[in-house]
Each structure stands twice: as C-alpha cells, then as structure tokens.
Biotite code that builds the C-alpha atoms (Angstrom):
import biotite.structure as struc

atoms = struc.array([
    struc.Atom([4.342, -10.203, 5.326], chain_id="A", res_id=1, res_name="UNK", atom_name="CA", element="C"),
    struc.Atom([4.764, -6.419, 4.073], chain_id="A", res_id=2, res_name="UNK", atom_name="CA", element="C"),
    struc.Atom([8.699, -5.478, 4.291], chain_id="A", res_id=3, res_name="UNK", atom_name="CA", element="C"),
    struc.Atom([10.226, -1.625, 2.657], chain_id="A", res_id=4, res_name="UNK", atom_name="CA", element="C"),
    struc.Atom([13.410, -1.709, 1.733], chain_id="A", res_id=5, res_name="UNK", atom_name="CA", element="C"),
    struc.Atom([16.044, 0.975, 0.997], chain_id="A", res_id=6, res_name="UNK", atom_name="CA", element="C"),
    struc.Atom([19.503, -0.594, -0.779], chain_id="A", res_id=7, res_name="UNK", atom_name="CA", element="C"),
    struc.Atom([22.482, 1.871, -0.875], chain_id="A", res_id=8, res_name="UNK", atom_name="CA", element="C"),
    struc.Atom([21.285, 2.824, -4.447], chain_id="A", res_id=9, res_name="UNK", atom_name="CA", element="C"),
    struc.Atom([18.424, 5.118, -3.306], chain_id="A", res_id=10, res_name="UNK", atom_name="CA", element="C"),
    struc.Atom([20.155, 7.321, -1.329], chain_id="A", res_id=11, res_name="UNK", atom_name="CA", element="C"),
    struc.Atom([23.778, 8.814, -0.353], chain_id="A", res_id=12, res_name="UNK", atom_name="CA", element="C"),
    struc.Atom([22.512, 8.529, 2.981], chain_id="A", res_id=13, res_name="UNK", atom_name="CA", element="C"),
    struc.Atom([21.959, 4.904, 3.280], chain_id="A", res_id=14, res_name="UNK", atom_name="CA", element="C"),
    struc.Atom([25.099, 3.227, 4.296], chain_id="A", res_id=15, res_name="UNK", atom_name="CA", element="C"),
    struc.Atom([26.057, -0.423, 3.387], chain_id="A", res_id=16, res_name="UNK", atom_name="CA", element="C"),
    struc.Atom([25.187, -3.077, 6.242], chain_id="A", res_id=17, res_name="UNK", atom_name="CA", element="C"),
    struc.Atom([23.156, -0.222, 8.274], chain_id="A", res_id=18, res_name="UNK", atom_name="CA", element="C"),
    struc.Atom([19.289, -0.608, 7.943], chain_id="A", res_id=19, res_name="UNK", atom_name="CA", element="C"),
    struc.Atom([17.802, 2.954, 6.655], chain_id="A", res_id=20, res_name="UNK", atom_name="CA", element="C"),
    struc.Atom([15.933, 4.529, 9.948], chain_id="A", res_id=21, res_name="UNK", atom_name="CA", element="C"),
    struc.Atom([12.763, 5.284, 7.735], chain_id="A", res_id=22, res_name="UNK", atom_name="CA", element="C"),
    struc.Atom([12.581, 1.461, 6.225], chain_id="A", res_id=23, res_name="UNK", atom_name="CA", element="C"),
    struc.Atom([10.940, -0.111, 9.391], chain_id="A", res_id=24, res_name="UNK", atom_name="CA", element="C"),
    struc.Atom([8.614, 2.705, 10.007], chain_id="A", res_id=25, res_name="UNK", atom_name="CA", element="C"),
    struc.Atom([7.213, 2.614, 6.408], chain_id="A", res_id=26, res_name="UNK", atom_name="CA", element="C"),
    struc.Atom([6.907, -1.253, 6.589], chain_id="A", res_id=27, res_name="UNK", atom_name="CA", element="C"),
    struc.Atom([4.624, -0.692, 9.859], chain_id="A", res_id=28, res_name="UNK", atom_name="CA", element="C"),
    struc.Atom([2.401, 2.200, 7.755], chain_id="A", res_id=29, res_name="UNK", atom_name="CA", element="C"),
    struc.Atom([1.961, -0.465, 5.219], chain_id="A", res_id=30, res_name="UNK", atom_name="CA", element="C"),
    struc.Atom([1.032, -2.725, 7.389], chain_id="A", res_id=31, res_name="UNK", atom_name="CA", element="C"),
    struc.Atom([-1.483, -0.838, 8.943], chain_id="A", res_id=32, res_name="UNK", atom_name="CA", element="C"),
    struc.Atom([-2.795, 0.823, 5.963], chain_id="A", res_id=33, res_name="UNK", atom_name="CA", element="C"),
    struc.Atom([-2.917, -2.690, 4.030], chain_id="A", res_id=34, res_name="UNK", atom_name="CA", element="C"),
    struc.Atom([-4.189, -5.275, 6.632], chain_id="A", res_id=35, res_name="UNK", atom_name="CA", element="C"),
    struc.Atom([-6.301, -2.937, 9.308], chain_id="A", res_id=36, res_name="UNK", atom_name="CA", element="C"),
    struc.Atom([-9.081, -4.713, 10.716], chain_id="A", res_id=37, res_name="UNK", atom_name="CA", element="C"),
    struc.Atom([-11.258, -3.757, 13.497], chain_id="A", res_id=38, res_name="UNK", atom_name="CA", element="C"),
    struc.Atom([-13.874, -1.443, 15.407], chain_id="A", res_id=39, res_name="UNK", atom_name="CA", element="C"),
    struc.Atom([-12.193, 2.630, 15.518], chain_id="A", res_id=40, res_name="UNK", atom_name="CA", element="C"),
    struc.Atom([-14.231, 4.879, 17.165], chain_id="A", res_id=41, res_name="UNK", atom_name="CA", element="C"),
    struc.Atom([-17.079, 3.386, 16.589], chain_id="A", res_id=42, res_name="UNK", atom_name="CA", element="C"),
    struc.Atom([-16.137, 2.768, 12.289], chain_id="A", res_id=43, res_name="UNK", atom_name="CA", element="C"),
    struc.Atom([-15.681, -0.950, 10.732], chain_id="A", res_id=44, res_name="UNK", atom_name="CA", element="C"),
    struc.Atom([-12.366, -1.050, 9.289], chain_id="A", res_id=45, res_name="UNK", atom_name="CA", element="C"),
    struc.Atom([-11.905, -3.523, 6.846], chain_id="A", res_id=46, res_name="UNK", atom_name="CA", element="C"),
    struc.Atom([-8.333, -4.682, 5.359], chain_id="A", res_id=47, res_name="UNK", atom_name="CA", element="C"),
    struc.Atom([-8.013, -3.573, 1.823], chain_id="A", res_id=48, res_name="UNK", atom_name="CA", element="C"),
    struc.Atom([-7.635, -7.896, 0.859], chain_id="A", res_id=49, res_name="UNK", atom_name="CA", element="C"),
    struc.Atom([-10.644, -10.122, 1.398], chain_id="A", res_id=50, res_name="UNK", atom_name="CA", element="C"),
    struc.Atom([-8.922, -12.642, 3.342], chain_id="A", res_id=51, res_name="UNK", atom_name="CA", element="C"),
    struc.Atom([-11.264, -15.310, 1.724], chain_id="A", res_id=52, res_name="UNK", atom_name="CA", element="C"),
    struc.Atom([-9.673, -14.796, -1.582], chain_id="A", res_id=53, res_name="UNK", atom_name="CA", element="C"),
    struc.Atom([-6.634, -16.463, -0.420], chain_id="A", res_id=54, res_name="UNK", atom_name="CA", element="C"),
    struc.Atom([-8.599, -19.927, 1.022], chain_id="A", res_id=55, res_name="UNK", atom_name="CA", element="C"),
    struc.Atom([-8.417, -22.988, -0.563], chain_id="A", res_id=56, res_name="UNK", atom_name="CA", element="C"),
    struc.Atom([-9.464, -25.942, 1.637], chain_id="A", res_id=57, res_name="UNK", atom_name="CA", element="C"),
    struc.Atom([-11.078, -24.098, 5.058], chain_id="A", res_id=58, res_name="UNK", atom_name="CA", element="C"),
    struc.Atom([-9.008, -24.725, 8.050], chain_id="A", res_id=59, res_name="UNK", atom_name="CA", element="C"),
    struc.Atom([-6.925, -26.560, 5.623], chain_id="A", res_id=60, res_name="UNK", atom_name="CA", element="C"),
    struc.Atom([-4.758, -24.729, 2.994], chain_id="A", res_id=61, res_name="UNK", atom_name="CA", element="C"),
    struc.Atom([-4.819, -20.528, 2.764], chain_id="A", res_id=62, res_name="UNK", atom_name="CA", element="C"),
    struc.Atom([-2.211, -18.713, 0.495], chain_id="A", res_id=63, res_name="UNK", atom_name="CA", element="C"),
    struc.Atom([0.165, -16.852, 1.867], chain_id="A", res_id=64, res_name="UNK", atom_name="CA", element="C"),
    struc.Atom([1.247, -13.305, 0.331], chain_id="A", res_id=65, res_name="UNK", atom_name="CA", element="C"),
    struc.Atom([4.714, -11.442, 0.586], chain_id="A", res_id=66, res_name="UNK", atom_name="CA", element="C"),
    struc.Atom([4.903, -7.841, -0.521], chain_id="A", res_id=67, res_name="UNK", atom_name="CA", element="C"),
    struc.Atom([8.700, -6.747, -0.843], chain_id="A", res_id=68, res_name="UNK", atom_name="CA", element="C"),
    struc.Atom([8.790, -3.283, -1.806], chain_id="A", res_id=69, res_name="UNK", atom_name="CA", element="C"),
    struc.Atom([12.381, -1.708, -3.237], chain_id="A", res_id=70, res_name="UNK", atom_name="CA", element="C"),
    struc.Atom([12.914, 1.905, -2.990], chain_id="A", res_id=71, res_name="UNK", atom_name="CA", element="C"),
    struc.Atom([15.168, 2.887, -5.950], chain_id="A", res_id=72, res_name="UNK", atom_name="CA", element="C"),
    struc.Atom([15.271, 6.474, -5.478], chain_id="A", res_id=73, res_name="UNK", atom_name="CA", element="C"),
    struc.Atom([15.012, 8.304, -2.039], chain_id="A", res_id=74, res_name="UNK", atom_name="CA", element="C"),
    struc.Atom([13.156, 11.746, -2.854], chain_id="A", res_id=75, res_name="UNK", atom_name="CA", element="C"),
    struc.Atom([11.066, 12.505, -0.478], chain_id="A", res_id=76, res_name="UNK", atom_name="CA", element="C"),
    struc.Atom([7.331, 11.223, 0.394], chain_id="A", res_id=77, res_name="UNK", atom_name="CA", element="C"),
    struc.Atom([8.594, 7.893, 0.326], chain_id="A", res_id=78, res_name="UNK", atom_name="CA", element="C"),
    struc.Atom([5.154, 6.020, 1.710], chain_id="A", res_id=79, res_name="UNK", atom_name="CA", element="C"),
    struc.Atom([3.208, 7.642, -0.783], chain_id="A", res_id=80, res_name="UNK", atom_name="CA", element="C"),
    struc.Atom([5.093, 5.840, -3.459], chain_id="A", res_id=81, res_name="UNK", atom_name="CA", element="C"),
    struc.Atom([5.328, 2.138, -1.590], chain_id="A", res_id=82, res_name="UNK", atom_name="CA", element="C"),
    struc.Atom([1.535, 2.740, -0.989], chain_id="A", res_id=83, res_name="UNK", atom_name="CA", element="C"),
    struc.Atom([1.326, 3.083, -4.811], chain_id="A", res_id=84, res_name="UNK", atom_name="CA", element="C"),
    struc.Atom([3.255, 0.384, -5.498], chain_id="A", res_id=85, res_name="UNK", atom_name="CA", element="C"),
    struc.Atom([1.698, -1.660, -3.402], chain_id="A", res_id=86, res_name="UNK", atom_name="CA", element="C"),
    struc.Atom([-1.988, -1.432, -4.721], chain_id="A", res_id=87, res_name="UNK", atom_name="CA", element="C"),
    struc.Atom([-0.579, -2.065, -7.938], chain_id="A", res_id=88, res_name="UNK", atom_name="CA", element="C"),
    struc.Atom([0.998, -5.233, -7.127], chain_id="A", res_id=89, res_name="UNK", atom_name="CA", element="C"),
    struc.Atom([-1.897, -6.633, -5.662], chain_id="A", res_id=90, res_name="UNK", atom_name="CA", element="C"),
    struc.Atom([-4.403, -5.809, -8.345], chain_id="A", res_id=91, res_name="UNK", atom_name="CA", element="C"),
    struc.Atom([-2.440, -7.242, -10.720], chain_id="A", res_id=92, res_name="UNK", atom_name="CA", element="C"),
    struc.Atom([-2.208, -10.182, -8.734], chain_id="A", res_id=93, res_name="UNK", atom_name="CA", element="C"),
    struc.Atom([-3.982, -13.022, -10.033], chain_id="A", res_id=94, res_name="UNK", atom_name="CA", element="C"),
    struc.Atom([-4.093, -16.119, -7.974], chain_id="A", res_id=95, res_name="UNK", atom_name="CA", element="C"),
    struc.Atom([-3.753, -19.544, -10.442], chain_id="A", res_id=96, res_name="UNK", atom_name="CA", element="C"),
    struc.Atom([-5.568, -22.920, -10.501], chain_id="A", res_id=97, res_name="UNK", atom_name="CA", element="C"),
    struc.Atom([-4.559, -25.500, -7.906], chain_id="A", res_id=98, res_name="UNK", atom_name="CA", element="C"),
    struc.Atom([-5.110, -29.152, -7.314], chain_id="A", res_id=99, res_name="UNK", atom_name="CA", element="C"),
    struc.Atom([-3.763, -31.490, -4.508], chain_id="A", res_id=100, res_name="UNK", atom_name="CA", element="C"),
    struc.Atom([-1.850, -33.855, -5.146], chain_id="A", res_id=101, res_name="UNK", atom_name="CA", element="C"),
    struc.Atom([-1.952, -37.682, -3.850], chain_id="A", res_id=102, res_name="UNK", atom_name="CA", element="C"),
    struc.Atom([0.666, -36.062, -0.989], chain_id="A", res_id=103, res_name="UNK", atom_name="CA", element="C"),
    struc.Atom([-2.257, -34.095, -0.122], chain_id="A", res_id=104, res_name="UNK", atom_name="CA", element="C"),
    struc.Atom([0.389, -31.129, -1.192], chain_id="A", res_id=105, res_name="UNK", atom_name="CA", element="C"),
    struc.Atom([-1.201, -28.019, -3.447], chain_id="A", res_id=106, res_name="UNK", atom_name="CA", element="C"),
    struc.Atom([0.055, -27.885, -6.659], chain_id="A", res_id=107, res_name="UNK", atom_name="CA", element="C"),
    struc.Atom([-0.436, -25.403, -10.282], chain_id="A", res_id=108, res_name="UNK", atom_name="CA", element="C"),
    struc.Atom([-2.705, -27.622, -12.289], chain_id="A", res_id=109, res_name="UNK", atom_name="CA", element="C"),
    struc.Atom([-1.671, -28.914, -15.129], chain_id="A", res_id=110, res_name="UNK", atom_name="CA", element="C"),
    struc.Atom([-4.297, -29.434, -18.043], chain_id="A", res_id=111, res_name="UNK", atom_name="CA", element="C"),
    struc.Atom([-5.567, -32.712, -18.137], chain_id="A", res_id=112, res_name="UNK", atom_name="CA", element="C"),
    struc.Atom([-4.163, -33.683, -14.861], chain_id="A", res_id=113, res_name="UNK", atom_name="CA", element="C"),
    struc.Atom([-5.976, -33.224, -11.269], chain_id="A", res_id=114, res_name="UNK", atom_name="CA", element="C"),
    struc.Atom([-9.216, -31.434, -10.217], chain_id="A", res_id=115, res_name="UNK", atom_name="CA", element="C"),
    struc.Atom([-9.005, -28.100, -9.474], chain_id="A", res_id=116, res_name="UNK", atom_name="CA", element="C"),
    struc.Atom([-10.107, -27.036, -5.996], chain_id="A", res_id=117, res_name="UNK", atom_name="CA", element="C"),
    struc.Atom([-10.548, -23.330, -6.078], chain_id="A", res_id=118, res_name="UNK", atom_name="CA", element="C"),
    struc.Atom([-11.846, -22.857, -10.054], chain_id="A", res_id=119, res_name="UNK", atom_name="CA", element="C"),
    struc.Atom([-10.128, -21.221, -12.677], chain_id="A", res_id=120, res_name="UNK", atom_name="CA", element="C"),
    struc.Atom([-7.506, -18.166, -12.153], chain_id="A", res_id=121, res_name="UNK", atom_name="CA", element="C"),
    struc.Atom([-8.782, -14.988, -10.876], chain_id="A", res_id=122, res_name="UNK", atom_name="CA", element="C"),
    struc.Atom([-7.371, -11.492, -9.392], chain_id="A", res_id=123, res_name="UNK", atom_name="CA", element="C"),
    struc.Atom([-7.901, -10.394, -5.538], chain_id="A", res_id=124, res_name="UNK", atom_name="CA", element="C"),
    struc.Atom([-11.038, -8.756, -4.656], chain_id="A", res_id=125, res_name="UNK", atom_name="CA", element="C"),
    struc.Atom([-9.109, -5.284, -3.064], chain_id="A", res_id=126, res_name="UNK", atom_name="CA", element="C"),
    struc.Atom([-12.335, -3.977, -0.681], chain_id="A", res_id=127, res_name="UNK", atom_name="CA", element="C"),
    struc.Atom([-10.131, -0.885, -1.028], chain_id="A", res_id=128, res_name="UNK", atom_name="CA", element="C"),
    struc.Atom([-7.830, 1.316, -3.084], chain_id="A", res_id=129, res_name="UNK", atom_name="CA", element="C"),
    struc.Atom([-6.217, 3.360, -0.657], chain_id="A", res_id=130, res_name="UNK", atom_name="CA", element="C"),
    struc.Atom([-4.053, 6.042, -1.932], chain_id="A", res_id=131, res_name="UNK", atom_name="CA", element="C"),
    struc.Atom([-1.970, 8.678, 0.533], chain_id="A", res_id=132, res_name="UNK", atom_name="CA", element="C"),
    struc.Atom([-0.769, 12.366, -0.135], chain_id="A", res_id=133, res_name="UNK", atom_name="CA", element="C"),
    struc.Atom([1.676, 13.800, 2.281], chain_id="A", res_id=134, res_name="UNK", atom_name="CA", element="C"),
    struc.Atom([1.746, 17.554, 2.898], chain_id="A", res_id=135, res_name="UNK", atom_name="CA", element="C"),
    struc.Atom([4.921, 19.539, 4.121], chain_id="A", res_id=136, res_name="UNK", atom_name="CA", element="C"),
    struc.Atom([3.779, 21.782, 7.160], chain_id="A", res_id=137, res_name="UNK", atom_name="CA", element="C"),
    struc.Atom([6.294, 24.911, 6.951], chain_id="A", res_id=138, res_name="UNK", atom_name="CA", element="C"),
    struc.Atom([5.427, 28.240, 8.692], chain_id="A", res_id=139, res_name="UNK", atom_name="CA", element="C"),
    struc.Atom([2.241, 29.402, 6.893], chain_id="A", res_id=140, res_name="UNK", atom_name="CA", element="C"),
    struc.Atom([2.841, 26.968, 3.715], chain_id="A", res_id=141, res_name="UNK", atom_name="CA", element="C"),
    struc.Atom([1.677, 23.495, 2.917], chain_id="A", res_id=142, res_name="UNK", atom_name="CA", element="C"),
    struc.Atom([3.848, 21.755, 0.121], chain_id="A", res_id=143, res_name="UNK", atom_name="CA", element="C"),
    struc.Atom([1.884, 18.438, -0.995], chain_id="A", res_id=144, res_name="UNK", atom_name="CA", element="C"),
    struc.Atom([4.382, 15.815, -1.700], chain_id="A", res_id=145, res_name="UNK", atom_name="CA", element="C"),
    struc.Atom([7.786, 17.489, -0.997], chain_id="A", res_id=146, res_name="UNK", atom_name="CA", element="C"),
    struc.Atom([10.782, 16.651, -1.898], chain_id="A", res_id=147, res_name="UNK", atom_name="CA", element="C"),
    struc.Atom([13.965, 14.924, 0.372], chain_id="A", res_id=148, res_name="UNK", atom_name="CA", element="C"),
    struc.Atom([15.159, 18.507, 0.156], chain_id="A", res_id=149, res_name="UNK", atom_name="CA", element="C"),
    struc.Atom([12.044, 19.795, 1.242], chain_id="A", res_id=150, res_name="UNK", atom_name="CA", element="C"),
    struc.Atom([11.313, 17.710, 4.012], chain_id="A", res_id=151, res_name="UNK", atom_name="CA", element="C"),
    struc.Atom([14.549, 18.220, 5.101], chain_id="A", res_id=152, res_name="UNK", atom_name="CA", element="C"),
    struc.Atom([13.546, 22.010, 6.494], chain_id="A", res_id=153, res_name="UNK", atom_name="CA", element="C"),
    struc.Atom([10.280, 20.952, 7.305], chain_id="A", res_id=154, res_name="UNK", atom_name="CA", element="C"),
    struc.Atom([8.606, 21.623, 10.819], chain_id="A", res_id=155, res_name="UNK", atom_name="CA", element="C"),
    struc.Atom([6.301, 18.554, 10.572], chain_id="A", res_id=156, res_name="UNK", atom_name="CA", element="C"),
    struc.Atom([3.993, 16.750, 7.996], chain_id="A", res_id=157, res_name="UNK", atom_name="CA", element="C"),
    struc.Atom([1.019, 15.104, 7.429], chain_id="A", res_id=158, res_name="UNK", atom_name="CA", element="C"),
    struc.Atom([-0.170, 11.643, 5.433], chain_id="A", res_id=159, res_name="UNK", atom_name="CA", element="C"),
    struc.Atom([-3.896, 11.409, 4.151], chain_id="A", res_id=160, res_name="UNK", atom_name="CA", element="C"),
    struc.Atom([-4.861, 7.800, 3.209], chain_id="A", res_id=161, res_name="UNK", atom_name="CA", element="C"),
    struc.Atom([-8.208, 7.943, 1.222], chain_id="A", res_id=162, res_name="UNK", atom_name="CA", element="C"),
    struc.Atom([-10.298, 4.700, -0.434], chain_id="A", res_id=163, res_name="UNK", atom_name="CA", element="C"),
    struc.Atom([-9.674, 6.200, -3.774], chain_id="A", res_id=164, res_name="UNK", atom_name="CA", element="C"),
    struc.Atom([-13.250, 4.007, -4.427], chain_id="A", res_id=165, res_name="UNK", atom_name="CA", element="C"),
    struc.Atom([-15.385, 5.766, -2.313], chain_id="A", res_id=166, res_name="UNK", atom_name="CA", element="C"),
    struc.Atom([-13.189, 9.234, -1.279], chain_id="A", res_id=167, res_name="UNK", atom_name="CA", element="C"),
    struc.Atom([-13.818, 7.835, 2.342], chain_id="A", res_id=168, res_name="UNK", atom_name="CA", element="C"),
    struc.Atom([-11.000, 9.015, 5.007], chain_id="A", res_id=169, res_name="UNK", atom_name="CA", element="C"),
    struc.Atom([-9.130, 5.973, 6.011], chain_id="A", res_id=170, res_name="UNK", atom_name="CA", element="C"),
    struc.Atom([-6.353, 7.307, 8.315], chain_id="A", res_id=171, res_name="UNK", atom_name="CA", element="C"),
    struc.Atom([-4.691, 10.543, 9.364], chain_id="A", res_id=172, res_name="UNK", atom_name="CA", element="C"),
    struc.Atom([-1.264, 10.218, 10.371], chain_id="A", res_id=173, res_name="UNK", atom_name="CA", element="C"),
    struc.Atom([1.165, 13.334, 12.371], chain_id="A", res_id=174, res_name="UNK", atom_name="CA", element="C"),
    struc.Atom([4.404, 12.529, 13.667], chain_id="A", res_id=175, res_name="UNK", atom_name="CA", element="C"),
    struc.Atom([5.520, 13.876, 17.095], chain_id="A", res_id=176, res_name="UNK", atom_name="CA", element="C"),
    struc.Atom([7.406, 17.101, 17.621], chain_id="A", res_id=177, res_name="UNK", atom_name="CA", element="C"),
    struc.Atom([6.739, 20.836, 18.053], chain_id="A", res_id=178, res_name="UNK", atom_name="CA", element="C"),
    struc.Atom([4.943, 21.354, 14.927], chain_id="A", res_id=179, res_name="UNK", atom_name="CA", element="C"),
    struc.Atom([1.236, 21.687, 15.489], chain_id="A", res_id=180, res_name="UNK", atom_name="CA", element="C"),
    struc.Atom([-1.442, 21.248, 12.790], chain_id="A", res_id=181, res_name="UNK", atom_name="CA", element="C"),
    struc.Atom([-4.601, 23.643, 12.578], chain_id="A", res_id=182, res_name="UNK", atom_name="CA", element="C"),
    struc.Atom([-7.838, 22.073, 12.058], chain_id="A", res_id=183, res_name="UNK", atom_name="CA", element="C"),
    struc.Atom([-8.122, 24.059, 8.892], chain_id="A", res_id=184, res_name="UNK", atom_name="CA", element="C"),
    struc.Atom([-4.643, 22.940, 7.648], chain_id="A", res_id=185, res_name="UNK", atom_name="CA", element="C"),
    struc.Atom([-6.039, 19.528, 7.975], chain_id="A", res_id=186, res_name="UNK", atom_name="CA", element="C"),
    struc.Atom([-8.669, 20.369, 6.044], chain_id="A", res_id=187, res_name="UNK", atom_name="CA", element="C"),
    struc.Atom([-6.803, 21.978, 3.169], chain_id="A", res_id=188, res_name="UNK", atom_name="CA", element="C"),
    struc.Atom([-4.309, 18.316, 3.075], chain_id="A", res_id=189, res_name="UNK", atom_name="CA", element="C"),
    struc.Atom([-7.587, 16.222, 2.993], chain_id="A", res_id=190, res_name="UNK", atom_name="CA", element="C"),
    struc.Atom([-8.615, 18.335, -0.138], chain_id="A", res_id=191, res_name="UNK", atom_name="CA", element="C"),
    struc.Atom([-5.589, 17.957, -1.751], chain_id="A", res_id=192, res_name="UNK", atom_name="CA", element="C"),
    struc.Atom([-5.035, 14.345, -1.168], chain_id="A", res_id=193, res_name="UNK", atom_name="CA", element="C"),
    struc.Atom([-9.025, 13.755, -2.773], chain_id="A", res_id=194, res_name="UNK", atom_name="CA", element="C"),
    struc.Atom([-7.618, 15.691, -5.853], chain_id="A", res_id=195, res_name="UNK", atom_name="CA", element="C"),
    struc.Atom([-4.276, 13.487, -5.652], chain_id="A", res_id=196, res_name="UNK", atom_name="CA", element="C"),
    struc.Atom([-5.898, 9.982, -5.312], chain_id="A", res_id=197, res_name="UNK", atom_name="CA", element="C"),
    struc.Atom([-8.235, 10.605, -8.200], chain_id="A", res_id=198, res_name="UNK", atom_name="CA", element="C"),
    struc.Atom([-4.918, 11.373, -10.591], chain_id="A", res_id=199, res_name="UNK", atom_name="CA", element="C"),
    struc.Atom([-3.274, 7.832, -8.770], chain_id="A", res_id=200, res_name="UNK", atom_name="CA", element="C"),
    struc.Atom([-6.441, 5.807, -9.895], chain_id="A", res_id=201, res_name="UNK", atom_name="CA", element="C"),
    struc.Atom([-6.347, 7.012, -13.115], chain_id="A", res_id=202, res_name="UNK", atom_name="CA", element="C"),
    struc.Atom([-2.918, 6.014, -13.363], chain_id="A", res_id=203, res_name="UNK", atom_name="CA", element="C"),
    struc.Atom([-3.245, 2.605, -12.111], chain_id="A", res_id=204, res_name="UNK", atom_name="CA", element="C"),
    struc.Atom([-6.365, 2.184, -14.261], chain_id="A", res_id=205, res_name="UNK", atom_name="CA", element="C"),
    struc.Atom([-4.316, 2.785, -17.410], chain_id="A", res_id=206, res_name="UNK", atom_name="CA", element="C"),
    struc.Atom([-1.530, 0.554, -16.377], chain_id="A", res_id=207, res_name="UNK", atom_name="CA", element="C"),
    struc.Atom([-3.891, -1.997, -15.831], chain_id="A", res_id=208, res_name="UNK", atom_name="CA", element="C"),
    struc.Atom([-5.145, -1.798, -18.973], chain_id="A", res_id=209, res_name="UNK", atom_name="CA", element="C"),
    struc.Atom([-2.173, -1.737, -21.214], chain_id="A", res_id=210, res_name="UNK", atom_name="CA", element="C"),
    struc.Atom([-0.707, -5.141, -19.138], chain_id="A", res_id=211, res_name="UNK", atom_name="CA", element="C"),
    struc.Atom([-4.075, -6.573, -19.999], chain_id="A", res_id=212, res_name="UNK", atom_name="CA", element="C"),
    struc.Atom([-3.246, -5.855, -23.746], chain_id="A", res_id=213, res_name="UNK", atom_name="CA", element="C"),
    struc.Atom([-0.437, -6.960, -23.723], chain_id="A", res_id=214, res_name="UNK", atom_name="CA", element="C"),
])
C-alpha cells in the first residue's frame, strides 16, 4: 500500500478535514512508478521490488509493505520529491530474521530461541532506482523542477522517470489541457532529467553510507 499525504502544515492551501486534490493523484504515480508490472508496447516492465524478497513460507507467509509518505512543505514538483523519498525508504529497508512460532504465527527471532526460516537480515533487492524530473512548459521556456509559484503560471508540464541504474526511460507522463509538447521539447526534459537522476543517486548513495556508519 503506497499512500501521499499533505497535512495543513505544507501548504496555506490545504484546508483542515479537506483531502489536498494533488494527494490521490501522486499516490496513483507512485503506485505506478513503484509496482508496474507487465508487457508495454512490446517492453518487460518490471516493479522496482522483487516480490520474492518479501516471501517467507511459499503460498504460506509473504511480508507486507506500507509506504506513507508526508509532504512537509508544498513547493512545487511535489512527485519528484515522494519519488525520492520513496527509493530511499526502501533501500534502507532491511527485512529481519523470523521464526514461527508453535502458533504457526511469524515472529523476530530471538537468539537462542527458534529456527530461522528466511536466514539472517538483509535489505530489498530494488531491480530499479527510478528517479523523475519535472519540467515547466511555458511559452518558449522549459523550467526543470519549478516552483508552486512557478507552476502556478504554467501552461502544462512534463515528468521523466529514468532507472537511475541503467539511464533507461521508464515512463513519460503529460497531463491534459491545451498545452502541447514538441517532440524536441521532450527531448530537451529527457536530457535534463539524465543529468538530474545522476545528482539524486549520488545523493542517496551518500546517505546510505553515512546511516551505515553510523
């Protein structure tokens, strides 16, 4: 389950008890971006978890993973950031030893007590690291991840999801409305996002890295 939520905090335009208009749409994109499966146009697509990671007795026992993303400030390119966030959550997520118990129940396993069934602790095998860039479409200018302000005037946008693994194009994504993209405007946001995903994998490398030292 994959949920993006937007408390009153992030934004003067949120209202108390009113669900934020963008929050379900941004839950779907994760979603999508996160768990898509299947044959498109004629290209494997492959969700960025290996669904076998989270087995433990086949047919039997399978972990079950919530993703709750917060939004704590509203400014603009909002699914870029929860996309972010996202990744990082899971590749820091290690999965710990179980056992069952004599309830036939799954439980952490205590040293000394119970055999584990699924060997020691271990992270998520991510097939992918997909990172996005969204690009402003105004006029003759593309602004790469504008601002609330900013998209505020805009005439339409774009979102480029890449595998920041292999720089392979995982999904293109154009909301409705008059706005029309050129094929070489396209071109210039898929450039920009391959320069943009390289800085976000960088990024999440280092973080890794320092929570692993600590």
């Amino acid at each position: 389950a994959i949920d993006f939520h937007m408390p009153c905090i992030c934004s003067p335009l949120v209202r108390p008890g009113r669900e934020a208009e963008a929050a379900p749409v941004i839950s779907k994109q994760l979603s999508d971006t996160i768990l898509r499966q299947g044959i498109i146009f004629f290209i494997i697509e492959t969700s960025m978890i290996n669904m076998e990671d989270l087995c433990l007795v086949s047919g039997k026992a399978a972990w079950m993973a919530y993703l709750d993303v917060y939004c704590l400030d509203a400014d603009g390119a909002l699914f870029d950031a929860a996309l972010f966030s996202a990744v990082a959550a899971f590749s820091s997520l290690e999965i710990p030893t179980v056992s069952l118990n004599d309830e036939g129940r799954v439980v952490i396993v205590v040293p000394g007590e119970g055999e584990p069934i699924n060997g020691e602790n271990k992270k998520l095998n991510l097939k992918t690291l997909p990172f996005s860039l969204t690009c402003l479409l105004h006029k003759n200018y593309i602004v790469a991840d504008p601002t609330a302000e900013e998209e505020s005037v805009m005439e339409t946008y774009l979102t480029v999801v890449l595998d920041s693994s292999t720089s392979r194009l995982l999904s293109l994504s154009k909301p409705g409305g008059s706005g029309l993209a050129q094929k070489a405007e396209i071109q210039e946001c898929v450039e920009f996002a391959g320069k943009r995903v390289k800085e976000l994998k960088k990024i999440l490398n280092e973080a890794i890295s320092d929570m692993d030292v600590d």
